[in-house]
C-alpha positions as a Python dict, from the first residue, in 0.01 Angstrom:
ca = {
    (1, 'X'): (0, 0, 0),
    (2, 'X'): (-32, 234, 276),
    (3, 'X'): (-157, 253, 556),
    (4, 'X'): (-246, 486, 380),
    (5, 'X'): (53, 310, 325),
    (6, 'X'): (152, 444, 651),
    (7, 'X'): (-137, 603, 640),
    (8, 'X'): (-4, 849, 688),
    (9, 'X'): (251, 964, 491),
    (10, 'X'): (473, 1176, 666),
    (11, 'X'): (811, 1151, 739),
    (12, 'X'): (910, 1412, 991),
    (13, 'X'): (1295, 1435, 916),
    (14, 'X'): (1414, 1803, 959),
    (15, 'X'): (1482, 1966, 582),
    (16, 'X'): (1730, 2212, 731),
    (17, 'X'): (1583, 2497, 628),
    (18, 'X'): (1202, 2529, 829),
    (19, 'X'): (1134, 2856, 907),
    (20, 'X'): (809, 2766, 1100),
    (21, 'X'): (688, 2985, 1331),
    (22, 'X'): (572, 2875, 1661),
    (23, 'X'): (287, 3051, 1895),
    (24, 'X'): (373, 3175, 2179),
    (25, 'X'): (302, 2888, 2392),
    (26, 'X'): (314, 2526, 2252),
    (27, 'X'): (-77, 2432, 2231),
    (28, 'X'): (23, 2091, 2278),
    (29, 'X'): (98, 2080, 2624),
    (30, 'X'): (195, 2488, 2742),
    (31, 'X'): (579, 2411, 2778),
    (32, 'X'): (830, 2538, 2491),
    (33, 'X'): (944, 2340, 2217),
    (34, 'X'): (1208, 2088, 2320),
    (35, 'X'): (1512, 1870, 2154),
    (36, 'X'): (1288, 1516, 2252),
    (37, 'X'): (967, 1679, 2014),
    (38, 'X'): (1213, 1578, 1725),
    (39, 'X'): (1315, 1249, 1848),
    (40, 'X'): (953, 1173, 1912),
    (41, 'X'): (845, 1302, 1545),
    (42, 'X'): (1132, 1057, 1404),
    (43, 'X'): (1027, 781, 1598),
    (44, 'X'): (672, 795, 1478),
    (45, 'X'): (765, 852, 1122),
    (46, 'X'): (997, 561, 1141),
    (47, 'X'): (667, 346, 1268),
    (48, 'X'): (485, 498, 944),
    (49, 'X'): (784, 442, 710),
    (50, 'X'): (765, 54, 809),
    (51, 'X'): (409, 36, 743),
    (52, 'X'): (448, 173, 386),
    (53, 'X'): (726, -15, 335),
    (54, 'X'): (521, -340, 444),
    (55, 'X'): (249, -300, 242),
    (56, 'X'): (408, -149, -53),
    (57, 'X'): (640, -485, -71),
    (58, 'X'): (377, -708, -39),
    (59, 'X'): (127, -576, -313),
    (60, 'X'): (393, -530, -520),
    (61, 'X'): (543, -877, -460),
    (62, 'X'): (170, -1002, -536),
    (63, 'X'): (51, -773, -884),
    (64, 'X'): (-26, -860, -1117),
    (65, 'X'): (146, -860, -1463),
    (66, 'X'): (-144, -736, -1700),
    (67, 'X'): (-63, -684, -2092),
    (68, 'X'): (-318, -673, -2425),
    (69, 'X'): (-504, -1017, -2513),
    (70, 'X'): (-209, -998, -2783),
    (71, 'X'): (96, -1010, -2552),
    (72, 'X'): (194, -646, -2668),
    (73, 'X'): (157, -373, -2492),
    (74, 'X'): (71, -3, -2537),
    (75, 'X'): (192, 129, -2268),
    (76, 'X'): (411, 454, -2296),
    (77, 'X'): (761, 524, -2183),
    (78, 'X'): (728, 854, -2044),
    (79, 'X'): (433, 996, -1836),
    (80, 'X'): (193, 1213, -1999),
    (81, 'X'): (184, 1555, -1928),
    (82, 'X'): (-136, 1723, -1900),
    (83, 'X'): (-272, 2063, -1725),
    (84, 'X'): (-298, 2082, -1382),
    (85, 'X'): (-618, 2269, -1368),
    (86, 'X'): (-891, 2036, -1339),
    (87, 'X'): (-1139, 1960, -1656),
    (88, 'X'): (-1444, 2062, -1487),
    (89, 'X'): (-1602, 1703, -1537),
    (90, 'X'): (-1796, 1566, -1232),
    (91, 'X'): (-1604, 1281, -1188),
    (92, 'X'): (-1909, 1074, -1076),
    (93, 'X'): (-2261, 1090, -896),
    (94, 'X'): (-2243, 763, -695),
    (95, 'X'): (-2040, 669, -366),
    (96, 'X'): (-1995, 393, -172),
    (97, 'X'): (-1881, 462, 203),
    (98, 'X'): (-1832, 834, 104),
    (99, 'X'): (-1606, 699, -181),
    (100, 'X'): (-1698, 880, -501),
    (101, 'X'): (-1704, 535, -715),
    (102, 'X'): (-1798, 446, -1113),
    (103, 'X'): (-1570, 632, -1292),
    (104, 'X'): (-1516, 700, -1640),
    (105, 'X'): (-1310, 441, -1881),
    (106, 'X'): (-1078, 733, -1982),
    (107, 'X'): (-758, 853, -1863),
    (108, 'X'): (-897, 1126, -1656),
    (109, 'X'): (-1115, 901, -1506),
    (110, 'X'): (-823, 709, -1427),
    (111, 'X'): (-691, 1053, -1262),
    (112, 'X'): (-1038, 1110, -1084),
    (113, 'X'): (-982, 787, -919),
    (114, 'X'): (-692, 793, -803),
    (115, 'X'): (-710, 1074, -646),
    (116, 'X'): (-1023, 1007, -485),
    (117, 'X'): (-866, 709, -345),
    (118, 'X'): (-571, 891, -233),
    (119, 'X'): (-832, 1086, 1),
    (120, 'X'): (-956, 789, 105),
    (121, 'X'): (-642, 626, 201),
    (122, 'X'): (-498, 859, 391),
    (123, 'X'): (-813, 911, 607),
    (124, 'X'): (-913, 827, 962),
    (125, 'X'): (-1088, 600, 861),
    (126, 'X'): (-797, 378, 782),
    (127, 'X'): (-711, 309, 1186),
    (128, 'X'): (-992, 170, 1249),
    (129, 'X'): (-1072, -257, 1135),
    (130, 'X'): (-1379, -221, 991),
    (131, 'X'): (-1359, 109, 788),
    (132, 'X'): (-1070, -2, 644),
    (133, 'X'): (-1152, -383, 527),
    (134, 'X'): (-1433, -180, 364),
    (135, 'X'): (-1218, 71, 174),
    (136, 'X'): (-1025, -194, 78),
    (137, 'X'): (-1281, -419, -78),
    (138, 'X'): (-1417, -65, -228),
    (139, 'X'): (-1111, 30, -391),
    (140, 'X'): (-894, -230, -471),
    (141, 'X'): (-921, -550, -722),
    (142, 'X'): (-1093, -807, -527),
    (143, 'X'): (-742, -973, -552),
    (144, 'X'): (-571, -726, -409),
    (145, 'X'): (-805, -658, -97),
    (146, 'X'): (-847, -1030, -21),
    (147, 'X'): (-445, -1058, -9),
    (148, 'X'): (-411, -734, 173),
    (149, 'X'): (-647, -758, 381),
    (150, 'X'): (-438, -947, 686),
    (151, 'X'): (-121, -764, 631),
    (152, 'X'): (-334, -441, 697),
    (153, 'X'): (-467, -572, 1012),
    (154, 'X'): (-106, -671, 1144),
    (155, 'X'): (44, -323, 1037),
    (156, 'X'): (-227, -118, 1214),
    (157, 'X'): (-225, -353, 1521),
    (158, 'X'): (-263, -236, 1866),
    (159, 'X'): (123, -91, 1950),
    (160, 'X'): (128, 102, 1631),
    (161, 'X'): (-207, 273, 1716),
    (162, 'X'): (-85, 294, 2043),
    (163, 'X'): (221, 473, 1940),
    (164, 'X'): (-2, 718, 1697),
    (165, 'X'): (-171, 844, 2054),
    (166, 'X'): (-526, 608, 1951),
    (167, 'X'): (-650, 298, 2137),
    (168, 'X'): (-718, -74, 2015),
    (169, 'X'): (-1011, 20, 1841),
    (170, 'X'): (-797, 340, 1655),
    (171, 'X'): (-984, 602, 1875),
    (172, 'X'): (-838, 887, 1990),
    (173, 'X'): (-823, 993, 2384),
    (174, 'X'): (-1102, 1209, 2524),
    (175, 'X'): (-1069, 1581, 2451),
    (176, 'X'): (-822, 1527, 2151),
    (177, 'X'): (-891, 1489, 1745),
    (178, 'X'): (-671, 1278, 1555),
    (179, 'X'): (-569, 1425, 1183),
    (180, 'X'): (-502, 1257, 882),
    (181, 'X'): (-604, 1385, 579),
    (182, 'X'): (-429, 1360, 247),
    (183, 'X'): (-454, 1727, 17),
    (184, 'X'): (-387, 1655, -339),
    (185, 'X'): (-230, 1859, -557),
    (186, 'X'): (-162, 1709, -842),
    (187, 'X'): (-174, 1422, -1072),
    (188, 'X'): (8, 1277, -1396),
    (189, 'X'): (-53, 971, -1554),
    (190, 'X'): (299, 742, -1637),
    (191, 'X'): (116, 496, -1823),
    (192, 'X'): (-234, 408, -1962),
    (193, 'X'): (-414, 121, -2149),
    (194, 'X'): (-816, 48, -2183),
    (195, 'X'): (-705, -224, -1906),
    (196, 'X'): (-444, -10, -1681),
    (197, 'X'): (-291, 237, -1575),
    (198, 'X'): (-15, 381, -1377),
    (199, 'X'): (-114, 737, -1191),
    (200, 'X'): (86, 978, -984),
    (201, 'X'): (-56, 1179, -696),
    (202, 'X'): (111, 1444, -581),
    (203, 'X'): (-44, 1546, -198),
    (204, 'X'): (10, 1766, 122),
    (205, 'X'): (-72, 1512, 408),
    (206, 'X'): (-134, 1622, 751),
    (207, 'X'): (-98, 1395, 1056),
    (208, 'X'): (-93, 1401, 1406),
    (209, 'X'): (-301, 1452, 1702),
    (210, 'X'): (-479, 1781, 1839),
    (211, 'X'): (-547, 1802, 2218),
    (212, 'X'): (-420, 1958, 2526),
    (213, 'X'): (-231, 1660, 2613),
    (214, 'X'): (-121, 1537, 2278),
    (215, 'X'): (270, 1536, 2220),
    (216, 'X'): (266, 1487, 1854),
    (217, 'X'): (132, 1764, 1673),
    (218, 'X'): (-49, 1798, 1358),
    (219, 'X'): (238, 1842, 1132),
    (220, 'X'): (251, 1839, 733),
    (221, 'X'): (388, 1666, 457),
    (222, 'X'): (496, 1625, 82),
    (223, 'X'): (438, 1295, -54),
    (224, 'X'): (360, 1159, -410),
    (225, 'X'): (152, 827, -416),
    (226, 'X'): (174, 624, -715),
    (227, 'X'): (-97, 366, -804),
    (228, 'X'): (-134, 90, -1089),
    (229, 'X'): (-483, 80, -1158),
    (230, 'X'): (-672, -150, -1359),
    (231, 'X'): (-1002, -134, -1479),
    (232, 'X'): (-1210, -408, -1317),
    (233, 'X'): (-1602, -463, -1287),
    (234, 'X'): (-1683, -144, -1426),
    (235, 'X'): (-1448, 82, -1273),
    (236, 'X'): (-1072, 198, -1186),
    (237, 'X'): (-957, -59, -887),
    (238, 'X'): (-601, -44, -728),
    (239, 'X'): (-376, -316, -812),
    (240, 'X'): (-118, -157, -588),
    (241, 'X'): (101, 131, -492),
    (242, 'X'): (351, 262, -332),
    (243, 'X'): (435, 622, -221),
    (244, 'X'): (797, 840, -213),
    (245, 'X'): (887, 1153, -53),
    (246, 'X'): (867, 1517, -182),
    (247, 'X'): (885, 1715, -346),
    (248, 'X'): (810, 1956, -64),
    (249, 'X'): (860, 2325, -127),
    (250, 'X'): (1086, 2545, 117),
    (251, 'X'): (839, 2624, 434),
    (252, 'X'): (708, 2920, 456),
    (253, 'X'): (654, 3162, 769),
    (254, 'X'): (338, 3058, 893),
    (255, 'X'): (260, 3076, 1249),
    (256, 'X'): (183, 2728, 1388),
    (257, 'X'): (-156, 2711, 1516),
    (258, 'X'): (-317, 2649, 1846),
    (259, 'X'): (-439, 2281, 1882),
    (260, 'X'): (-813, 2442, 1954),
    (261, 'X'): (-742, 2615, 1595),
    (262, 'X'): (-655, 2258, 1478),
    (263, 'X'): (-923, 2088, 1639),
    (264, 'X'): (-1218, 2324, 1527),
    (265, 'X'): (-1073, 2378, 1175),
    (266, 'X'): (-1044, 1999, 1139),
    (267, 'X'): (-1459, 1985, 1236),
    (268, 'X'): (-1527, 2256, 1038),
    (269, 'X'): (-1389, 2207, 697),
    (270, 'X'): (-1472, 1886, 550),
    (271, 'X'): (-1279, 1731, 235),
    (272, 'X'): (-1337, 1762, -160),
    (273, 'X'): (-1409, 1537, -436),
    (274, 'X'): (-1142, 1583, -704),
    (275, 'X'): (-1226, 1536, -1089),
    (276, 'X'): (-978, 1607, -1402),
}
């Protein structure tokens, strides 16, 4: 799955043509930009790449196989292509936990969901034990979150929270704001029943940790997150899912921020609910 399947998403491998433009002073710490930031951005995607990989294996090891009460199936071969604007459809007027929740029986609603839970996933809220056993009973098949449930508990344990700059309980040091935030952009749906379907979200995820002392940086990614959803006690649950890289568009020439910038922009701008 994820934490956040890695939670986080990233993977912070150089793409050999960033043209990112640094401040004048590295807001994480006052000393230039160094050779070791790298190896210390590869290191902690390599943490985050085992933790998708983890999860990913093990709810895919565990779906289920779901067909039509008449052992055919109509799903399709190709994924649908639809408009990327949105519909203008509230997706729904209930939450649970901040979730938006109850969503239509309808390929968009299938869209709204997983994007929604895309959000979800790749929030804060996934470091920490109890947040995240309840976004996984929320959003997932009660299947799914009962088998996942322990896994997720092992793959955020204390050394990989430790290496993400946050402490046993997935808080982060005094003075600094931990980021992670998934931005979607994008959806398309690969397959679709009245009982499943298969949904692609394409995101920006951001990651990382803003404070004087931090020495990992928020820094962005492109990800797409795919999840098999089926429809289960009256709305769109996760079976499970898995997420790839890209595509990621060349950088652009954006001056990096300060991590004050980061910090108060983080506070200040809160997230979206997403409808098709």
């Amino acid at each position: 799955m994820n934490p956040g399947d890695e939670q986080a998403y990233p993977d912070y491998g150089d793409t050999g043509h960033t043209r990112t433009r640094l401040p004048d002073t590295d807001p994480y710490g006052g000393a230039p930009r160094r050779a070791p930031r790298r190896s210390s951005s590869r290191s902690l995607a390599t943490v985050v790449g085992v933790v998708i990989l983890l999860i990913a294996a093990i709810a895919f090891a565990n779906r289920d196989d779901n067909s039509s009460a008449d052992g055919s199936t109509a799903r399709t071969d190709k994924p649908t292509t639809a408009p990327t604007a949105a519909s203008g459809t509230q997706p729904v007027d209930t939450k649970s936990a901040g979730v938006p929740t109850g969503y239509a029986h309808t390929e968009q609603g299938a869209q709204s969901a997983a994007t929604n839970y895309a959000v979800a996933l790749g929030s804060t809220g996934m470091f920490k034990k109890g947040s995240r056993n309840t976004l996984l009973q929320i959003l997932y098949t009660r299947e799914a979150a009962a088998r996942l449930e322990g896994p997720m508990d092992q793959a955020y344990s204390t050394d990989f929270l430790a290496k993400m700059g946050l402490d046993a309980a997935g808080n982060p040091p005094k003075g600094n704001t931990f980021v992670s935030r998934v931005v979607p952009v994008g959806t398309t749906v690969q397959q679709y029943t009245d009982n499943d379907a298969k949904v692609a979200v394409w995101y920006l995820g951001l990651i990382g940790m803003a404070g004087t002392t931090s020495t990992d940086p928020v820094t962005s990614s492109w990800k797409t997150w795919t999840f098999d959803l089926q429809w289960s006690d009256g709305d769109w649950k996760i079976v499970s899912d898995t997420q790839k890289d890209g595509p990621a568009p060349v950088p652009g020439d954006d001056k990096a921020a300060t991590s004050d910038e980061i910090s108060k922009a983080i506070e200040e701008y809160g997230g979206f609910t997403y409808a098709r």
